[in-house]
C-alpha positions in Angstrom: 27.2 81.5 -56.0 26.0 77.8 -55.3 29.9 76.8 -55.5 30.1 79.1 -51.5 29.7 77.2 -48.3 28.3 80.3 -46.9 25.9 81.2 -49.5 23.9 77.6 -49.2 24.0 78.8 -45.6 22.4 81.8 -45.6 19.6 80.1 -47.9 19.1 77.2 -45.8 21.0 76.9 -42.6 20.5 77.3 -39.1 20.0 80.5 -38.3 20.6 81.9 -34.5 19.5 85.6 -36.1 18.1 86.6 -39.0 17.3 89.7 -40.9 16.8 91.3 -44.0 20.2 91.5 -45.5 22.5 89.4 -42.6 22.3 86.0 -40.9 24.2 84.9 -37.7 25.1 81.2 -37.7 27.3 79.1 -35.1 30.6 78.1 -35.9 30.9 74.6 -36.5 34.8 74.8 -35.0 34.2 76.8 -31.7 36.9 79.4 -31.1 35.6 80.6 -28.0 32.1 79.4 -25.6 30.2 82.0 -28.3 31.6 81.8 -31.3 29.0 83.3 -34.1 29.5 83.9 -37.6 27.6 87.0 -39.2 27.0 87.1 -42.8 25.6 88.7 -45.5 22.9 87.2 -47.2 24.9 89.1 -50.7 27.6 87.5 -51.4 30.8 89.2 -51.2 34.1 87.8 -51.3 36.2 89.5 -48.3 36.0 92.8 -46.5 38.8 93.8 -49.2 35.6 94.3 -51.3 33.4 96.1 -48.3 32.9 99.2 -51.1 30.6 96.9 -52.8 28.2 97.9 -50.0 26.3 101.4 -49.6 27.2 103.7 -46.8 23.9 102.4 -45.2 24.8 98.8 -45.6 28.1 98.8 -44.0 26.4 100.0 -41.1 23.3 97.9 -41.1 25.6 95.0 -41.0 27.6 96.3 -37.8 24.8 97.4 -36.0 23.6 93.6 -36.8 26.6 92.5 -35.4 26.4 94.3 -32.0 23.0 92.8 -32.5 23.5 89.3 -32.4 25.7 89.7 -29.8 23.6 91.5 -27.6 21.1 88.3 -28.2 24.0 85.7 -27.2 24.1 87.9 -24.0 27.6 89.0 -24.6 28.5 92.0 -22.6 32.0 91.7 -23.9 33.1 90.0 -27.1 35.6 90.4 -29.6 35.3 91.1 -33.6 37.4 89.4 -36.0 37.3 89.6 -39.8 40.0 87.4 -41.6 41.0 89.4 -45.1 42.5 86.6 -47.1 44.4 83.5 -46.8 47.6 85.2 -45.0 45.1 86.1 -42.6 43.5 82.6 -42.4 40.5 83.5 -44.1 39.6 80.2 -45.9 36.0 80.8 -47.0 35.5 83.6 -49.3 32.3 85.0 -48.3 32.8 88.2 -45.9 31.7 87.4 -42.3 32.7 88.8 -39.0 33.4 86.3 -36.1 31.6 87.4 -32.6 33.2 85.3 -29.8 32.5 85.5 -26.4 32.0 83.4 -22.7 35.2 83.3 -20.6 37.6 85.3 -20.8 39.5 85.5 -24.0 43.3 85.6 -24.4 45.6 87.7 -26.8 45.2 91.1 -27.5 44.7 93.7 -24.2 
């Protein structure tokens, strides 16, 4: 899709991780001292549409995620995936949000 922000990212942007099927990428609006986005290099609208990937996908892409957090040397981070616009999800391209540093407010 050459229309998605995150597509043209995972082709050609700067890439803190990268692997076969996922790429981590900064956030360019910091929500926390690590904010990292993880995507897949598929695209795929929202995690609404997570059956599009195998069994084996789903969890190559989390175990991704714990590793690209591991390599920000996050001991403790949080996981956020917005699911559609209520949910403030404004680019439609699934991607998990790993944010860590100091200690982060809201949900204990």
């Amino acid at each position: 899709m050459t229309d998605c922000l995150f597509c043209r990212l995972v082709e050609s942007g700067d890439h803190v991780l990268a692997a076969e099927d996922f790429v981590a990428i900064r956030d360019i609006a910091p929500a926390a001292e690590t904010h990292l986005l993880v995507l897949p290099r598929r695209h795929i609208d929202t995690f609404r549409d997570i059956a599009a990937f195998s069994d084996e996908e789903a969890a190559r892409m989390l175990r991704f995620v714990a590793e690209v957090a591991a390599a920000a040397g996050l001991d403790d981070y949080r996981l956020i995936v917005n699911v559609g616009p209520g949910a403030g999800q404004t680019v439609f391209h699934l991607h998990w949000h790993v944010l860590g540093g100091k200690l982060l407010p809201g949900f204990h």
